[in-house]
Steps between C-alpha positions, in 0.01 A plus 500: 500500500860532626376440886324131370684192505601341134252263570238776523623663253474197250103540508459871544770685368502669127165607502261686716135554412314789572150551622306333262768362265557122372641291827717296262764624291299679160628316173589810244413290206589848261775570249437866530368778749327798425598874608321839450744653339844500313630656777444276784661205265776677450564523885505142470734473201774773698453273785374837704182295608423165587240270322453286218474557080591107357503158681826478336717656710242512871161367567337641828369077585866405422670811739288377820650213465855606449420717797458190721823312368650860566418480879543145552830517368597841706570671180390839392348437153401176299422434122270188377650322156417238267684246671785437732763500200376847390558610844831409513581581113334888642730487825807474327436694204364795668868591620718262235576597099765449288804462611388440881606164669280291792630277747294228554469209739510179275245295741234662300173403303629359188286754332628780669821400414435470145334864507831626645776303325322453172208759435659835668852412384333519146424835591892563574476467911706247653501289783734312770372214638581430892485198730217562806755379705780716346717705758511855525789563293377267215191673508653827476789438240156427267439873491616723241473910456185395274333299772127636547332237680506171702274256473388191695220269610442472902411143462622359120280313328530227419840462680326586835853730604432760736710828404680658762304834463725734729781386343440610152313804609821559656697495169238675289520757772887546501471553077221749518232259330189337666440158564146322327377178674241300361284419785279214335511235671520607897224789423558756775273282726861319541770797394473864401835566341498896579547413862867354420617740269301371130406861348259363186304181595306286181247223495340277247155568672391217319627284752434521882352801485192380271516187649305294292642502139227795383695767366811615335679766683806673635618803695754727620542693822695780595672470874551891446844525628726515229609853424542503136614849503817396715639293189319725221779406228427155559117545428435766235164376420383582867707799539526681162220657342252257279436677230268231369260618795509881469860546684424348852755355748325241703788517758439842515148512517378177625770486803634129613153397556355544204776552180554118439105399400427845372724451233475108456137591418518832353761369261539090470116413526413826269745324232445100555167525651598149754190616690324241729107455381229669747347143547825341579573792763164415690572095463845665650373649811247210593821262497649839731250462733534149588904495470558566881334184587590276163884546595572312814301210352679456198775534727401222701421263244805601312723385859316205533558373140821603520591301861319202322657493184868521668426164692424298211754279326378598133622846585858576420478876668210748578500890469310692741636777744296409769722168541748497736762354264430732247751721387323838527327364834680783711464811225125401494448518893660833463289680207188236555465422836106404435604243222577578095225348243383195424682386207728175586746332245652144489727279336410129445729257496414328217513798238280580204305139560444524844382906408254346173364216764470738806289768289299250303369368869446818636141533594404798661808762407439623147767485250530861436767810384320680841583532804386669823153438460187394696535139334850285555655496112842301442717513190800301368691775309741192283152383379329860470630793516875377437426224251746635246777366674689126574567446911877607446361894398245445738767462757698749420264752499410355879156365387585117541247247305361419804451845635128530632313849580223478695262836687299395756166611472183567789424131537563299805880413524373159606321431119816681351761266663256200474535556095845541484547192707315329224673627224803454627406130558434441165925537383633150483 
């Protein structure tokens, strides 16, 4: 598929039938597969053959699909997980233990963050925390000699900061450690992260991808470029032999291409078994087939929400790289020239009343957690998601009380601004 465009590749790639197979992807609806013999099973376990034994670590239905994400993103292998937190938890951990440090961006999801400052530092690996907007040398006084990774989103959520992606490529480069973007929200309709320099790209597949709040899902792709064996004393687990899996060395034996999902699912899925459900993988690629021509309208409703919501007096300030006056307006023209997402966020002037009055009016955007789906959802994270703390945290942690999310949906843009215009009416 390589000669197709992406959008081509978005309904064909993955999976090719042949005479007198299933035209749709097959759903592998099986824990277990049968062989003839010990012997061919144990081809499978030494990793000498390729196939499939448990659903727990690779599912044939579930690989297709990985194959597609795979070539859409220009990468050279893909893995399907549970969701988009396992695929980050799997990214980092595949080439991070104890003792190993991560520098982050800190314009991430706040659930992200909590995996990597809270969750892995349990597990003894430590993180810096960088501005987006931080300059070369404050990005690269973060690293130490235990630095393994760096990690940011292309588009933050919900901050909506666009990462500078060839700048901290750059610095991962120059300390021998690859740079992992999560690609969410732009989808690589909008970005593919390999092309400036990102060498592991992750996605919450339940988002854009799916489309329409279906399934669960997440995944990781390999760009294929990093050469693991170049900085072998950095990454042991890649370049030493696993002697929980019979002595192999995936660097060695699975080349650039290959060595980072080999082991990710020979070794972290055979252990925590984060494996994405052979119904949620087909759900996956229907929402895959359609994602070349959902983008640019969620794109264009997210713009025009955006350019209506900065003209009204209610509004205190409005989010959105696709503004002129936004601060990221330039970096997005530069790594998404055909538009970002669209998600849109807003402050109201009148704080956590003018937020409680402006949701409770809201008629057609659905007061949701989601976003990037087929339907417009909203949230007010000091009443939701952020209820646990008074405006003055809320502020400080750059959430004010009267901080609005909203991701514009499929509908017209004219029904979408006509109910905000309501709602925002409604604030005395």
């Amino acid at each position: 598929m390589s000669d197709y465009t992406l959008n081509t590749k978005c309904v064909q790639a993955g999976y090719t039938p042949g005479n007198g197979e299933p035209r749709q992807i097959p759903i592998i609806q099986s824990t277990t597969f049968k062989y003839d013999t010990s012997e061919d099973m144990g081809k499978l376990f030494d990793l000498e053959a390729s196939g499939y034994f448990y659903s727990r670590l690779q599912n044939p239905t579930n690989d297709y699909v990985a194959a597609k994400i795979a070539e859409l993103e220009g990468g050279t292998a893909a893995m399907l997980t549970s969701s988009g937190q396992a695929a980050n938890f799997f990214a980092l951990f595949n080439i991070c233990e104890c003792g190993s440090h991560i520098v982050a961006s800190s314009s991430i999801y706040g659930g992200t963050y909590n995996l990597i400052a809270v969750t892995l530092a349990k597990m003894g690996i430590r993180a810096t925390f960088v501005s987006p907007d931080c300059t070369e040398e404050e990005l690269n006084a973060a690293f130490t000699e235990d630095t393994r990774a760096v990690f940011g989103e292309t588009i933050a959520n919900p901050a909506l900061t666009v990462l500078d992606i060839e700048k901290f490529a750059k610095a991962a480069h120059a300390h021998g450690v690859p740079l992992i973007v999560d690609n969410t929200f732009p989808t690589p309709v909008n970005c593919r992260p390999i092309e400036w320099g990102a060498d592991i790209v992750t996605h919450s597949t339940t988002k854009y991808m799916d489309g329409h709040g279906a399934a669960l899902g997440g995944a990781i792709v390999d760009g294929g470029h990093f050469d693991w064996m170049a900085h072998a004393e950095k990454f042991p687990g890649l370049c030493t032999p696993d002697e929980s899996y019979h002595g192999v060395t995936y660097a060695e034996k699975f080349g650039m291409g290959g060595a980072f999902i080999t082991k990710c699912t020979s070794q972290l899925m055979r252990d925590l078994g984060c494996i994405q459900s052979p119904q949620n993988a087909f759900i996956l690629n229907l929402g895959l087939e359609s994602l070349h021509v959902r983008m640019p309208r969620h794109v264009e409703n997210g713009q025009a929400v955006a350019e209506f919501l900065q003209a009204q007096p209610q509004v205190a300030y409005v989010n959105y790289p696709g503004l002129p006056t936004d601060k990221y307006y330039e970096r997005a023209k530069k790594y998404l020239p055909n538009g970002g997402c669209g998600v849109v966020s807003f402050e109201l002037k009148g704080g956590r009343a003018a937020a409680e009055t402006f949701m409770k009016h809201l008629k057609l955007a659905a007061i949701e957690t989601h976003v990037a789906d087929a339907r417009t959802c909203c949230l007010n994270p000091a009443t939701s998601t952020h209820r646990q703390m008074n405006d003055e945290q809320l502020a400080a942690a750059g959430v004010p009380a009267g901080l609005v999310r909203i991701s514009c949906g499929l509908e017209d843009k004219k029904d979408l601004i006509a109910d905000l215009a309501q709602a925002l009416a409604a604030i005395e």
